[in-house]
C-alpha positions in Angstrom: 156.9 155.9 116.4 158.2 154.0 119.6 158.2 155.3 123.1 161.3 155.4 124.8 163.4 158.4 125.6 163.3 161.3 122.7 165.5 161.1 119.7 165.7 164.6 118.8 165.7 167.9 120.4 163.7 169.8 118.7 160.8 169.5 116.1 157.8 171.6 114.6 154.5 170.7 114.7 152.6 172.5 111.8 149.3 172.8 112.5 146.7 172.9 109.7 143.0 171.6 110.7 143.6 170.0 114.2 143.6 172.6 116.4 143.5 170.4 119.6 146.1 168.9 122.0 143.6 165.4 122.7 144.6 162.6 120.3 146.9 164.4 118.2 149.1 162.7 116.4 151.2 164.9 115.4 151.8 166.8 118.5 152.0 163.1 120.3 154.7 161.8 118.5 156.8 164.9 118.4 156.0 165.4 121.8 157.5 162.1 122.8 160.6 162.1 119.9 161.4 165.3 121.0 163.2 167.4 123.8 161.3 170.6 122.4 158.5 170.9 120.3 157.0 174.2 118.3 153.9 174.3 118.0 153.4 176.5 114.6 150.5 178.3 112.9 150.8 180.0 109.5 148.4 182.7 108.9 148.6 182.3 104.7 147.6 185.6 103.1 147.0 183.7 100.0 144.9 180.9 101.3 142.9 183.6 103.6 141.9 185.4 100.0 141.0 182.4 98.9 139.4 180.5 101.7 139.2 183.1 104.6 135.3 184.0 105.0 134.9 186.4 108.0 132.4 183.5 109.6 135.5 180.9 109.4 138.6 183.5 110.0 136.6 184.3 113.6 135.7 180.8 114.5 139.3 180.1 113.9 140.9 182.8 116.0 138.6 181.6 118.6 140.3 178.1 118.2 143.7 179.4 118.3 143.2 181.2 121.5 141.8 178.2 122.9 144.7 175.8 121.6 147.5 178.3 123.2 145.4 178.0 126.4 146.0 174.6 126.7 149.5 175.0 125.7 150.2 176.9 128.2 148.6 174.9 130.8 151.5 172.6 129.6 154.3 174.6 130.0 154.3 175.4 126.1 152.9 178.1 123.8 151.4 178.4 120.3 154.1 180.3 118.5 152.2 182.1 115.2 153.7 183.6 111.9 152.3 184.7 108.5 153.4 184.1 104.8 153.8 181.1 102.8 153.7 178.1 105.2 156.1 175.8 104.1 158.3 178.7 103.7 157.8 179.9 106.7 157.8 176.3 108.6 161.2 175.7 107.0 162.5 179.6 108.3 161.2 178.2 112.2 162.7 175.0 112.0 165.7 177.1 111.1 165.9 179.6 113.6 164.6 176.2 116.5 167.4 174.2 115.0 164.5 171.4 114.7 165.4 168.1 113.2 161.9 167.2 112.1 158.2 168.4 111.1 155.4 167.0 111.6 152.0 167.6 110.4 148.4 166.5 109.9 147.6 164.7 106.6 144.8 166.0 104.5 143.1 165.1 101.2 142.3 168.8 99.2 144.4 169.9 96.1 145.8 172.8 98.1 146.7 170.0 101.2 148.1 167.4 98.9 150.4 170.2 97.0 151.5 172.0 100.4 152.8 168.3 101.6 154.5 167.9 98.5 156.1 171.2 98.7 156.9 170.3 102.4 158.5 167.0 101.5 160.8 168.6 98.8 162.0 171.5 101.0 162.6 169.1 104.1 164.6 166.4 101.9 166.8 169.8 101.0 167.4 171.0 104.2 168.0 167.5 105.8 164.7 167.4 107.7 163.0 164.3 108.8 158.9 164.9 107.8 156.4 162.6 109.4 153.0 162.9 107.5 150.2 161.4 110.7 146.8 160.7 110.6 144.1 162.7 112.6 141.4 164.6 110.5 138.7 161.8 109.7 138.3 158.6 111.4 140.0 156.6 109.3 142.7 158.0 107.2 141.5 158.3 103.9 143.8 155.6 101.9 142.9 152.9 104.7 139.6 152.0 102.9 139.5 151.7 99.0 137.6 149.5 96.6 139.4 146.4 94.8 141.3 148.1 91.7 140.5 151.5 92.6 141.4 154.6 94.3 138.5 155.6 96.3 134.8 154.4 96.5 132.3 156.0 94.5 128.7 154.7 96.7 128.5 155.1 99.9 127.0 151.7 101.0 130.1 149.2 100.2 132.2 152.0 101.7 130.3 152.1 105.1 130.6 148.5 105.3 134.3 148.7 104.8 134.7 151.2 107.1 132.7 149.8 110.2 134.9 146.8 109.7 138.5 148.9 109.3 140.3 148.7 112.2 141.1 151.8 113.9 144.0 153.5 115.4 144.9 154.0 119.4 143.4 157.5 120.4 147.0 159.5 120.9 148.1 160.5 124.3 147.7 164.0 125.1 151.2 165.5 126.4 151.2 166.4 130.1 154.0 168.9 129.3 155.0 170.7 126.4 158.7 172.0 126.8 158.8 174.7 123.9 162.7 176.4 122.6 162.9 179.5 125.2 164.6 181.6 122.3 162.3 181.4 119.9 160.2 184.4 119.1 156.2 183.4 119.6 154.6 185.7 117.4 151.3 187.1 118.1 147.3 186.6 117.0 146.3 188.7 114.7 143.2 190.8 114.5 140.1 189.4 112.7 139.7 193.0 110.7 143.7 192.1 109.7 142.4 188.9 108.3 139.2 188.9 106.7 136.6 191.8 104.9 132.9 191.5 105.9 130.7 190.6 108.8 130.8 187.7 111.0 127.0 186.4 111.6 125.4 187.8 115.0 125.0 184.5 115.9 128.3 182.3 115.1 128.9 179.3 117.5 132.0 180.2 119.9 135.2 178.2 118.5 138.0 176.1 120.1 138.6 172.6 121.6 136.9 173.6 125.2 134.0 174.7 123.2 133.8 171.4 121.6 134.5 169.2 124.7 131.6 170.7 126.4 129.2 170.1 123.2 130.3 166.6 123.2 129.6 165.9 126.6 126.2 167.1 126.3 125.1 165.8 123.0 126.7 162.2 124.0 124.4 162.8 127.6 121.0 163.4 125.9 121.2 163.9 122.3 122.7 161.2 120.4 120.1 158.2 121.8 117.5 160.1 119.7 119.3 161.5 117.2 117.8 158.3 114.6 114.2 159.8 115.2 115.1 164.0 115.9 117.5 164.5 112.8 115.6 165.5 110.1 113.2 167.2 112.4 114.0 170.9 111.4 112.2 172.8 114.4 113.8 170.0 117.2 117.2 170.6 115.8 118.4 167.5 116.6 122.3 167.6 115.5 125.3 167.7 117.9 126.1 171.2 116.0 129.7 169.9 116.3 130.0 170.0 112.5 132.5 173.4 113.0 134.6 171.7 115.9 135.3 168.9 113.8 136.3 170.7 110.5 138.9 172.8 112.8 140.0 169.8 114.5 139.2 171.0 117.7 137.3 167.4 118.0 139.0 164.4 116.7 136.5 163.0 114.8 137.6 159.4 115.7 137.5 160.3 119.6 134.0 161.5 118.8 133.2 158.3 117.3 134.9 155.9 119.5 132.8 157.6 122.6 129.8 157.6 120.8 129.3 154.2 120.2 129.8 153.7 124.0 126.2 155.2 124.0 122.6 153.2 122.9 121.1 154.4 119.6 124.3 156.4 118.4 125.1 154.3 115.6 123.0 156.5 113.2 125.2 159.7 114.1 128.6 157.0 113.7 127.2 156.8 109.9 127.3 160.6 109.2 131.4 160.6 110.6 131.1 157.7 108.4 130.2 159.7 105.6 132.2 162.7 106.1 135.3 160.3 106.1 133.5 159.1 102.2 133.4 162.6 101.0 136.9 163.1 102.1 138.2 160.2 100.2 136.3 160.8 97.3 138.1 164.5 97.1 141.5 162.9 98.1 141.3 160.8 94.4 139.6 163.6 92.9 140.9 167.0 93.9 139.3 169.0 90.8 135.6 168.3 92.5 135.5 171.5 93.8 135.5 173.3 89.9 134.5 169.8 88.2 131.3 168.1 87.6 132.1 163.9 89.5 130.2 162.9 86.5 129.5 165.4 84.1 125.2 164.7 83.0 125.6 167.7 80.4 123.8 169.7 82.6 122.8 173.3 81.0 122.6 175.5 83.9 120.3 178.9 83.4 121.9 182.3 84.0 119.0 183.7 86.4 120.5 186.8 88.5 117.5 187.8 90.0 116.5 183.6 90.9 120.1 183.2 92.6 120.0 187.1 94.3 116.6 185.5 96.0 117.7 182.3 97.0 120.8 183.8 98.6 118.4 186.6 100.2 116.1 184.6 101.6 113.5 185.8 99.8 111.8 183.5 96.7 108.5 182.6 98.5 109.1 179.6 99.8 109.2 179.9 103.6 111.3 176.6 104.1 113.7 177.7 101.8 113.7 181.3 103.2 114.2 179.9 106.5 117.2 178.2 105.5 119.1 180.5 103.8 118.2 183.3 107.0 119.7 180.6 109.1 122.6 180.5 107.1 123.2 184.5 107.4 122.4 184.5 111.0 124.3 181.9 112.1 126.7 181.0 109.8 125.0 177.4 110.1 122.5 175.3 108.3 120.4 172.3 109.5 121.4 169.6 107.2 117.5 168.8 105.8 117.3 172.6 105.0 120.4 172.4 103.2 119.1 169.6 101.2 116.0 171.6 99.9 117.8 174.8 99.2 120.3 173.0 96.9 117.8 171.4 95.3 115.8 174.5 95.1 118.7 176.0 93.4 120.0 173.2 91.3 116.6 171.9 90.4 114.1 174.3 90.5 116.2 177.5 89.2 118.3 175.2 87.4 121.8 177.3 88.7 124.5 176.1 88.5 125.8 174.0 91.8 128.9 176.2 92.0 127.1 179.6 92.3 125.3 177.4 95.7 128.3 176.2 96.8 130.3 179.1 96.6 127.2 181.3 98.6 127.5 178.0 101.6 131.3 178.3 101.8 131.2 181.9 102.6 129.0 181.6 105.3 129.3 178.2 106.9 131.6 178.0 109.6 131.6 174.2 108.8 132.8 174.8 105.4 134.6 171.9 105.0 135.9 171.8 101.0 135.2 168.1 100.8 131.3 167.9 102.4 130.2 171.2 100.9 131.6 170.0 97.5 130.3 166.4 98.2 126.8 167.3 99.3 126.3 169.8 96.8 127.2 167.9 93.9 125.2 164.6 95.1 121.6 167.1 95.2 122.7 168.5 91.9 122.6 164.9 90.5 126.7 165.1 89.5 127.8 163.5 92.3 127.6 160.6 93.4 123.9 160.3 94.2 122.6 156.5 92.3 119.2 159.1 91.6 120.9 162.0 90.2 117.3 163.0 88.6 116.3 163.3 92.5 114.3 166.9 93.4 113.1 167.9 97.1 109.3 169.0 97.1 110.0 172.2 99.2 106.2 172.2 100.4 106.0 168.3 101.1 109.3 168.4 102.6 107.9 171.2 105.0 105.1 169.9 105.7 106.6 166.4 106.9 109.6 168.1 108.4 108.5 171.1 110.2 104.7 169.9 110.6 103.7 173.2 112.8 106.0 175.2 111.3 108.1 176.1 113.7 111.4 176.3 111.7 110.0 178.6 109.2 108.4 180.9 111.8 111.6 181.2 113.8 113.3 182.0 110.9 111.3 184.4 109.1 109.3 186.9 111.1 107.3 187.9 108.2 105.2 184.9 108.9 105.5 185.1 113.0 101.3 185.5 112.9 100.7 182.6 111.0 99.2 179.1 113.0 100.4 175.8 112.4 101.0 173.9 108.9 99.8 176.5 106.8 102.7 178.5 107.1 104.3 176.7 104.6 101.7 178.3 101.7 101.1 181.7 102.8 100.4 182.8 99.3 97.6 180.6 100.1 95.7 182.4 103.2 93.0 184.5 102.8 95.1 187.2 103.7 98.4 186.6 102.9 101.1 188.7 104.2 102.4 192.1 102.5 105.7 192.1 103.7 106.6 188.4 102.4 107.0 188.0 98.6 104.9 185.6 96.2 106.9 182.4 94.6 109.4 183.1 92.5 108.3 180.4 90.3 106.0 177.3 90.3 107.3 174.3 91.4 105.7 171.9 89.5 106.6 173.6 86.1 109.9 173.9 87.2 110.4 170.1 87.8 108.4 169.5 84.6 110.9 171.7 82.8 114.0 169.7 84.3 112.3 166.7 83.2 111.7 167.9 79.6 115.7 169.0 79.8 116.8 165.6 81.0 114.6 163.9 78.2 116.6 166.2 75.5 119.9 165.5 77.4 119.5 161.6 77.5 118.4 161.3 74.2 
């Protein structure tokens, strides 16, 4: 949309996952089309049922508060309903008188029916809709494969997507002049919108939050990050994966200041591939209940195996660690959550969707299309070109938390033990009575997955 003097006099900006005022399109190009803008957030009771574990719901409140903040600095305000959001969208631009809507596109079945919805009750009203980029780097249709939708291997897409051109970071509005008649609405409380308890130790939400992460991963994390990122004790991530799922980073601003620094094109790769696994559910929104390519799998129905993994408790301290991580912070290193899948997938042989479902309702990153993604590529029904792939959860340790550090911070049970042998303390000449024996043997398990992909091949 052209600068110039504004067009219209009012128009909403629904927000969805970009819960920022830097480069936002949406609120850029309402901001300068428009006399008056509304900032809007829908609290949907039916996508909170759905969607709304108490880690996220909290991290997301956080983010709100943060986002009318900076409104306010502006001059403006967040103005907050609940109900069905395009319902609800259409009864603001209503009451504003607002000539247009603009939103935030986004790939998921639920995203790609609400901006359908939106379309159709816009076009019947006599409201303009403008559908703007903002949640991955490059919008997902920009990139796709020679007679195709969407790229299935990663590689070819990377390649294409270094090379893609990329769009102007939006400005971020000095002012924000917001209808004076309009009723705001208020936040509600997290007890009015989720059941359970938040982890003791979630990460604090909003855009500030993230800024300041940025900063100081950019200053003295990211030129290391090649050699530190699988290292589970170092913890060698930006832990910005929560900021970016919100929106409260733009994940192309992220990107575009990181390659300003030495060494950060391995960290550009993994934006890189959360833009892939965003695609790849754009073209196939049935991912998260569907196998990518079904193997004819036959999952075990092992209550007790799947109560321990979730617990922390089958034996093997890297995967314990993990999963305790997970509960406590409502966060996973990404190695660990490479072994626990595959312990679950491969070992127990459970179903991915019982693993997926446990991640999503702790992970404050739970973003639909890299939990789905990630999970179905260390199942081996993704997109993985080894689907047959399984993580040795004792050589993995052993190579990625050498001193056992990780497990020991993790899982007091094992607090007294020195070192590597951590890793096998069913193994010590004492071994500890208050930490359980192996659920199962490792190497039968991966010769009984063998012996099942033998019969399944045949």
């Amino acid at each position: 949309m052209a600068r110039g003097s504004p067009s219209l006099r009012v128009a909403v900006v629904l927000l969805t996952r970009d819960l920022r005022v830097h480069d936002h399109p949406a609120l850029a190009a309402a901001s300068e089309a428009a006399d008056e803008v509304v900032p809007l957030f829908v609290f949907d009771r039916a996508v909170l049922k759905r969607f709304g574990a108490p880690n996220r719901v909290a991290f997301l409140l956080d983010s709100l508060r943060d986002l009318a903040a900076s409104l306010r600095e502006r001059g403006g305000a967040l103005f907050v309903r609940e109900g069905d959001v395009v319902a609800e969208a259409m009864r603001v631009a209503a009451e504003a008188k607002a000539e247009a809507i603009f939103v935030s596109d986004d790939v998921s079945a639920y995203a790609q029916a609400r901006e359908l919805r939106l379309a159709e009750a816009c076009e019947q009203h006599g409201i303009e809709l403008h559908v703007m980029p903002g949640v991955t780097v490059i919008p997902p249709g920009a990139v796709a494969p020679d007679g195709g939708d969407a790229y299935k291997v990663f590689t070819p897409y990377w390649r294409r997507w270094s090379e893609t051109p990329r769009r102007a970071l939006a400005r971020t509005p000095r002012a924000v002049t917001v209808p004076g008649a309009l009723a705001r609405g208020h936040l509600p409380a997290l007890a009015d919108l989720a059941r359970g308890d938040v982890s003791p130790e979630l990460p604090a939400g909003g855009e500030s939050e993230g800024a300041k992460r940025v900063k100081a991963w950019l200053a003295s994390g990211v030129a290391r990050y090649d050699e530190r990122h699988d290292d589970l004790a170092a913890d060698g991530t930006s832990r910005i994966s929560a900021h970016l799922h919100f929106g409260c980073l733009s994940p192309l601003a992220v990107a575009e200041r990181a390659r300003e620094h030495a060494g950060a094109a391995p960290f550009v790769r993994q934006l890189c591939w959360r833009d892939f696994y965003a695609q790849l559910l754009g073209s196939r929104p049935d991912t998260p209940r569907e196998d990518f390519r079904s193997r004819g799998d036959r999952w075990r129905d092992d209550e007790a195996g799947l109560t321990a993994w979730k617990e922390g408790r089958t034996g093997f301290p890297i995967i314990d660690a993990g999963m305790r991580q997970l509960a406590r912070e409502g966060f996973m290193h990404n190695r660990a959550r490479l072994l626990t899948a595959s312990f679950l997938t491969k070992d127990l042989a459970i179903d991915w969707r019982e693993g997926a479902a446990h991640f999503f309702g702790l992970l404050v990153d739970g973003d639909l299309a890299n939990n789905v993604g990630n999970w179905q590529w260390v199942a081996g029904t993704g997109v993985d070109t080894r689907p047959n792939r399984v993580f040795n959860p004792i050589t993995q340790a052993k190579r990625f938390d050498p001193e056992g550090e990780y497990v020991r911070r993790y899982v007091p049970e094992l607090e007294g033990i020195e070192g590597g042998g951590v890793h096998e303390p069913w193994k010590l000449e004492r071994p500890p009575k208050d930490y359980p024996e192996p659920i199962l043997d490792h190497r039968e398990a991966v010769a009984r997955l063998r012996a099942m992909h033998e019969t399944r091949d045949r």
